[in-house]
Each structure stands twice: as structure tokens, then as C-alpha cells.
N, C-alpha and C positions, 0 to 999 in steps of 0.2 A: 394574386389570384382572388377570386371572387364568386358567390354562387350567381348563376345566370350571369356570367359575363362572357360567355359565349354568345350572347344574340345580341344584337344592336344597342348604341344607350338609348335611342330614340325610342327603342323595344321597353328596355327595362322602365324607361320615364313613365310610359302608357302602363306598368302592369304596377309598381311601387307605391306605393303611400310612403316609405320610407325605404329605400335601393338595400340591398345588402351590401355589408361594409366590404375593403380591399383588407388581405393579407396577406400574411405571406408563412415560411417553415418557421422563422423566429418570433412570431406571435405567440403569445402568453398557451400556456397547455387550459387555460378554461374555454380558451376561443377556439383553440384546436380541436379538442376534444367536442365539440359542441358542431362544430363546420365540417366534422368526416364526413357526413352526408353518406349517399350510396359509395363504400368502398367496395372498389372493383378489385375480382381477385384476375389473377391471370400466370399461368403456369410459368415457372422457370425457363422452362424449356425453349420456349421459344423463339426462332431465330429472328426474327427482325423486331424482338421486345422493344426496343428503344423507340421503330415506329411506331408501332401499339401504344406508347406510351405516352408521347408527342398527338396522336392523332386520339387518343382519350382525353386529353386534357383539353386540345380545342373541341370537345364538342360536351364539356361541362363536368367532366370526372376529377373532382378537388382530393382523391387518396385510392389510393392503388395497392394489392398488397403482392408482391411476387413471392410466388409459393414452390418453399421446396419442401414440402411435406405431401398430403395427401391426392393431392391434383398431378402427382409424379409417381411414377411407377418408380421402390428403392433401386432399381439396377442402374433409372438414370440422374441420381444427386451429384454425381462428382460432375459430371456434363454440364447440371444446371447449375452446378457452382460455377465454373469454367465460363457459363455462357453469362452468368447475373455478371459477372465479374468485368466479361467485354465490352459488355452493352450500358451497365454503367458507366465504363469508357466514354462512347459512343455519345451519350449522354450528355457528358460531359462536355465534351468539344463541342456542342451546338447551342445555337441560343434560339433556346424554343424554349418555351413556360411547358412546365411540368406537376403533372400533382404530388401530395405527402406523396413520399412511397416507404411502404415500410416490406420488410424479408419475411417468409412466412418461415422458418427453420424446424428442425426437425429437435435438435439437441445443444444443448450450452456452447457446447464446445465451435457449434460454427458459431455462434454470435461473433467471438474475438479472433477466431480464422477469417471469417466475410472480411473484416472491419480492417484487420491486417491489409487484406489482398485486394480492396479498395482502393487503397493510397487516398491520393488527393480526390478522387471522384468520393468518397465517403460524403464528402458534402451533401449530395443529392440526396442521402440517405434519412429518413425520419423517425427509423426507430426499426422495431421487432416484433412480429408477430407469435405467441409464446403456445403452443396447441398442448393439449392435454394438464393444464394447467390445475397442480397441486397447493400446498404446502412446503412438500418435500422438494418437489422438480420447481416451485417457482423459488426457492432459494437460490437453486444452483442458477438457474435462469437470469433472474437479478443480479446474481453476484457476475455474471460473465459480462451481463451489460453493464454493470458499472465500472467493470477492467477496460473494455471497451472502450466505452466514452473518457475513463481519464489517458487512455493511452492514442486516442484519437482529436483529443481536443471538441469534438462533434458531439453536440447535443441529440442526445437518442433516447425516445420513449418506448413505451412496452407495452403492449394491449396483449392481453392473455386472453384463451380461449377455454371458457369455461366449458367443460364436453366429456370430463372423463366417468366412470360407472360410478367411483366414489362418491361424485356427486348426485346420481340420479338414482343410485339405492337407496329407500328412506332408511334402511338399519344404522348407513355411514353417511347420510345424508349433510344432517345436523354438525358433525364433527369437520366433516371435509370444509363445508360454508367456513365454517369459525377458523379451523387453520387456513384460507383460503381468504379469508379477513385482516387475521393475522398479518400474511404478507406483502398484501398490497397495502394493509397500514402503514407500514416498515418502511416501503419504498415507493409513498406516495405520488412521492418528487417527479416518480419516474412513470407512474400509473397512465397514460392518457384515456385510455376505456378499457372496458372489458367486453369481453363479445362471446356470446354465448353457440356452443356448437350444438344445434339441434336436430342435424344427421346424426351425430353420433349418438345422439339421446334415442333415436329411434332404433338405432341399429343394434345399443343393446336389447330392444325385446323383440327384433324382427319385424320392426314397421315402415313404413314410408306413407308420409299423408302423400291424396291427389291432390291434383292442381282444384279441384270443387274445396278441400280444405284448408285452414289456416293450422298454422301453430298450435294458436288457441282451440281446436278442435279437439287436436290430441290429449286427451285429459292428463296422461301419465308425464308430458312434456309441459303443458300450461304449469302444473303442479311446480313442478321446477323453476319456472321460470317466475315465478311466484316467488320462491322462497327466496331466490339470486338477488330480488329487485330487495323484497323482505328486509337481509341482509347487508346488501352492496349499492343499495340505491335509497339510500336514504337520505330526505334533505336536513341534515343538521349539521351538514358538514362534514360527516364521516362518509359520506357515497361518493359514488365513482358514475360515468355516464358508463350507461349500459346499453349496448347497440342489440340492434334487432334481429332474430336469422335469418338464416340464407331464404332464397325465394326459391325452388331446383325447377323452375319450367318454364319455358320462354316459346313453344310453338304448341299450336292446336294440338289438341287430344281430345277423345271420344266423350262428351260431358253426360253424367245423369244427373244434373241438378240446374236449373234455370242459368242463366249470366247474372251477377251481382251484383251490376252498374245499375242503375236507374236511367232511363230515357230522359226525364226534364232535366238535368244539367248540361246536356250534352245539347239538346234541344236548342235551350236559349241561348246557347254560345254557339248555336249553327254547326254543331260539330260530331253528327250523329257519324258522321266515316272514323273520326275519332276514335268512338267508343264500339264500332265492329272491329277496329283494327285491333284495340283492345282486350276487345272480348275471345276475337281468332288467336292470337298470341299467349291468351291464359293470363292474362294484368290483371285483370277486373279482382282474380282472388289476390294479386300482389298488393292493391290497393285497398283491398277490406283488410287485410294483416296488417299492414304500415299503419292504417288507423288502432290499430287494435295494439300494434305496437306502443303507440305511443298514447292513448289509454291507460298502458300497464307501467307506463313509466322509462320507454325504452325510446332511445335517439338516434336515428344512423340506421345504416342495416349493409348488413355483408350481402355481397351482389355479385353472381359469375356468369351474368350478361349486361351484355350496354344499353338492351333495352329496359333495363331494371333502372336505370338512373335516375331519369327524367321524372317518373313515377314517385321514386321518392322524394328526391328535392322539391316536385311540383306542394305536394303535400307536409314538405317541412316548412313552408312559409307561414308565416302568422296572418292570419286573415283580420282584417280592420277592425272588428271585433271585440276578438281575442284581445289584442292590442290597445284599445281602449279600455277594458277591464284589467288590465295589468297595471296601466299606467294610471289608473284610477284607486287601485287598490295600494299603489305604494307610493302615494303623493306624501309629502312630508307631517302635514296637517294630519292626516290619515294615522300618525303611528301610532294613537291612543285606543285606534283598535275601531271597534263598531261596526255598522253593516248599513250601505248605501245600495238604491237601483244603480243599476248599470245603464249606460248609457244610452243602448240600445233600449231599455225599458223593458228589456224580455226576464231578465232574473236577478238576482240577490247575491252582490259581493258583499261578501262579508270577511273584513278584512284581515284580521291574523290568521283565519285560518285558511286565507287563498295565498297567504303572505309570499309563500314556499311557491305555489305555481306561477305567479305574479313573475316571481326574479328568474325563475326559469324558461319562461313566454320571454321575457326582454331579451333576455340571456340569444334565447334561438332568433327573434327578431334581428338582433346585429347580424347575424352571421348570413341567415334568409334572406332578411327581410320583413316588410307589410307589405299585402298586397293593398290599393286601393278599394275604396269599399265597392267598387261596384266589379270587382276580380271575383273571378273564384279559381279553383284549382282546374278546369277545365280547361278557362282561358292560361293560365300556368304553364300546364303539359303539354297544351297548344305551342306554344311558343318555346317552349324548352326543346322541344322536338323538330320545330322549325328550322335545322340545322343551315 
């Protein structure tokens, strides 16, 4: 698999300065972790998941997460055990390219019942999705996934959902982060991201931002998501990649606040139907958050539509830029430190202390991409969408 290898090479040669790399489920967890891009959630439930799955993956969806937790009403888990279990099957028996897919589960105890009732389909499996993620619950959590994987033979990661009240009261704020530290130091091995639930952050005080706001809008949530990165996302070696939240709106609603696209982008790449389409669907605030996303220091974003995909990956690509100022700032000569123009001649690397961005731009470059310098994300989501 590969980001944009759903559209032509012909396609990708025209938008690349440098193509996004091939991989696959057994590539290293810094590339994994780094390549989630928009994961798509998509309920248990559903009876012909296997197509859904199949027909997500050709049209550029690289991690998928089937959910038996909140996207399911509790009366129907034993069904969508039943049903994860057939369709896995199903699965199985075809040769179609597939994205990661990871289980969204409710309690420990499915991790090593799924994994069990798998059999030989477990293969297709990438890991766990871990929701309400403590100290306390991510021990028991970890410890089932690693019964799991030794009695499976199958390599399985863990992305936990940071989202519970411990975490967003400031009295137990501080305590919950540190034990929350704690165990994903423990069981590194097994960490591939962390993903933050920022419905439930609202739902403890009775809020729901509009599709006019981002994340960052919410002050009582930016807050949090502040101290996570704070905490969990730190480059010295001890951070985790930390994905983005959910987007909740994908059709027109009544706006009181202007569109947030700008017309000239859209303009010189001829692509003003583009940016109505856009704007009618509610993207425009998907794509000022994605930026703000990754601002804050966050990679990836949880996604429960398909038109959320394209949006993100268009804007995970490294712009030519970026890309010269990376590869400028960790040339070998360079390790003594100091402060060089950039090549573009617009600003000031300065090199130990972009050191940390530098490896992290290359980092997302393998897995994106460069776009050519005369790309922008317009031309991107053009084509990405060009199914």
C-alpha cells in the first residue's frame, strides 16, 4: 500500500517531487504510525463490511478501525462480534489490497476472545483500538494484548483513546497524563499512536462545537489537547504520534460565519467548483483544523466519513519547501549547529533547534511524500478525489 496510489503513476509522477514510499502491515511501527493518515471508523455492524473495506481501500483509505464500542448501540456487540468475525473471513478468502485495520473493542477481555475467534484470518488484523484509556484500564488492556499476540503468533498494536473525564478535569488532570505516561512507557513496543477523543471531552460539559468551529476553538478542549502533546508528544524520544479528532460534519448546514477557504488557491488551479464543493459539505472548517492539527503537533486524524480522507492526506504531503528546509537543516556538515537562509530565501533555519522538526518533515515525507514545487494542496485534493 501507498499514500495516493489509488490514482494513476502517470498522476502521482505530475504531482511528486519525491512519490510516497510502498508498504505494507509489517513495516516498522515509526512508518506505521506516521502513514495512519485519515483512519476511517466504520461500525461493526455492518453487513457487507468486507466490501466497505475493499472498496475503501481502492479509493485511498491506508487504516480503518471497526468499532464495537460507541458507533453500536450495547444490545448489539454480540452480533457485531459475530458479524467482525464472518467478514474477517470473507476477507480473507479474497485477494484485494486492504488497509491497517484495527478493532475498536469495548473491554480487555474481547481483545483475546476476537483474536481467539479469528483463527487464521487474525492475519488481516493490525492491532486495537483501546477507548477510555487510563492507567488503571490501559494495564488490563495491554496485558490482554500481549496474551493475544503471544498466543496468536500475530503482530498487534494499540492506539488508545485518550477521552476519559480524568483526563479533562484539571483537579485529576495532571495525575491521569503521568499515570497515562506511565503505561504507554511500559509497553512502548506495542504503542503505535494515540488518539484523542474529543466528543467525549465536550460531552463531559455539554458542548458540541459547529461545523464554523475547530477543536481549537473550544478553549476547555484546546487546553487538553495542549497538555497530551505537553506530555505525550514530545521529540526526545519519549513521545508517541498523537492523531487528530474526529471531524462530526460532512453535509451543508445553516452557516453564521463566512467560508474559510480563500478564493486564489482554488483560482490558479482552475478549481473554484472544487472549493463550492467544499464549502457545501463543511471541509473548509475540516481543513483549517487539520492545519491546526498539525501546528499543535498532531499527525493523522480519526475520520467517520470518506469524504474526510482526501482532505487530510491532500494536506499531509510535504510541500517542496518544507522539504528543502529539512533536508537543509540535517545535512551532516550542519551538525555543529548554526543558522543558514533557507533556500527559498523567505526565513531563518536555524539548526538545532528546527533539528526535531527537520526529522519529523522527512519522517512524513517517506510515507506522503513532496509534492513538486509548483503543487499545492489544491492540485492534491484535485486528484486525490479524482477517483
Amino acid at each position: 500500500m501507498r499514500h495516493f496510489g489509488h490514482i494513476t503513476p502517470a498522476a502521482r509522477q505530475g504531482l511528486f517531487f519525491q512519490e510516497p514510499c510502498e508498504f505494507d502491515a509489517s513495516a516498522p511501527a515509526r512508518v506505521l504510525s506516521a502513514a495512519l493518515g485519515a483512519t476511517l471508523y466504520a461500525p461493526a455492524t455492518r453487513p457487507r463490511l468486507a466490501d466497505d473495506v475493499v472498496k475503501q481501500a481502492a479509493r485511498g483509505v491506508i487504516s480503518m478501525v471497526l468499532c464495537l464500542e460507541d458507533s453500536i448501540a450495547d444490545t448489539e456487540v454480540e452480533g457485531a462480534e459475530r458479524n467482525l468475525v464472518k467478514q474477517f473471513a470473507d476477507l480473507a478468502d479474497r485477494d484485494a489490497a486492504i488497509p491497517l485495520l484495527f478493532v475498536r473493542v469495548r473491554e480487555p477481555e474481547q481483545i483475546t476472545d476476537l483474536v481467539h475467534r479469528l483463527g487464521a484470518s487474525v492475519r488481516l488484523l493490525s492491532g486495537f483500538v483501546l477507548p477510555k484509556f487510563t492507567e488503571r484500564r490501559g494495564e488490563l488492556f495491554l496485558a490482554a494484548l500481549t496474551r493475544a499476540e503471544s498466543a496468536s503468533g500475530q503482530r498487534l498494536f494499540a492506539m488508545p483513546v485518550l477521552e476519559s473525564p480524568e483526563l479533562l478535569h484539571l483537579e485529576t488532570r495532571t495525575e491521569t497524563l503521568q499515570g497515562i505516561a506511565r503505561v504507554v512507557g511500559t509497553h512502548r513496543e506495542h504503542i503505535l499512536a494515540l488518539r484523542l477523543g474529543v466528543t467525549d471531552f465536550c460531552s463531559a460539559y455539554g458542548l458540541r462545537r459547529s461545523s464554523d468551529m475547530t477543536a481549537y476553538d473550544v478553549q476547555i478542549v484546546s487546553a487538553v489537547i495542549s497538555d497530551v502533546v505537553n506530555v505525550l508528544g514530545r521529540a526526545d524520544g519519549t513521545g508517541f504520534t498523537i492523531t487528530g479528532p474526529v471531524w462530526e460534519y460532512f453535509r451543508n448546514q445553516e452557516r453564521m460565519f463566512k467560508p474559510q477557504l480563500r478564493r486564489s488557491p482554488f483560482q490558479e488551479g482552475r478549481a473554484e467548483k472544487l472549493r463550492t464543493a467544499l464549502i457545501e459539505h463543511d471541509l473548509d472548517g475540516l481543513l483549517r483544523e487539520i492545519e491546526l492539527d498539525r501546528a499543535n503537533g498532531l499527525l493523522g486524524k480519526t475520520c467517520i466519513h470518506p469524504s474526510h480522507v482526501d482532505p487530510v492526506h491532500a494536506l499531509s504531503v510535504v510541500s517542496h519547501e518544507e522539504f528543502s528546509d529539512a533536508q537543509d537543516i540535517l545535512r551532516p556538515e550542519r551538525d555543529a549547529g548554526g543558522v543558514l537562509r533557507s533556500a527559498y530565501t523567505n526565513k531563518m533555519n536555524e539548526v538545532k533547534p528546527h533539528r526535531a522538526w527537520a526529522e519529523r518533515t522527512l519522517l512524513r515525507a517517506e510515507v506522503f511524500g513532496v509534492a513538486r514545487e509548483d503543487i499545492g494542496f489544491v492540485d492534491l485534493l484535485a486528484a486525490a478525489g479524482a477517483k
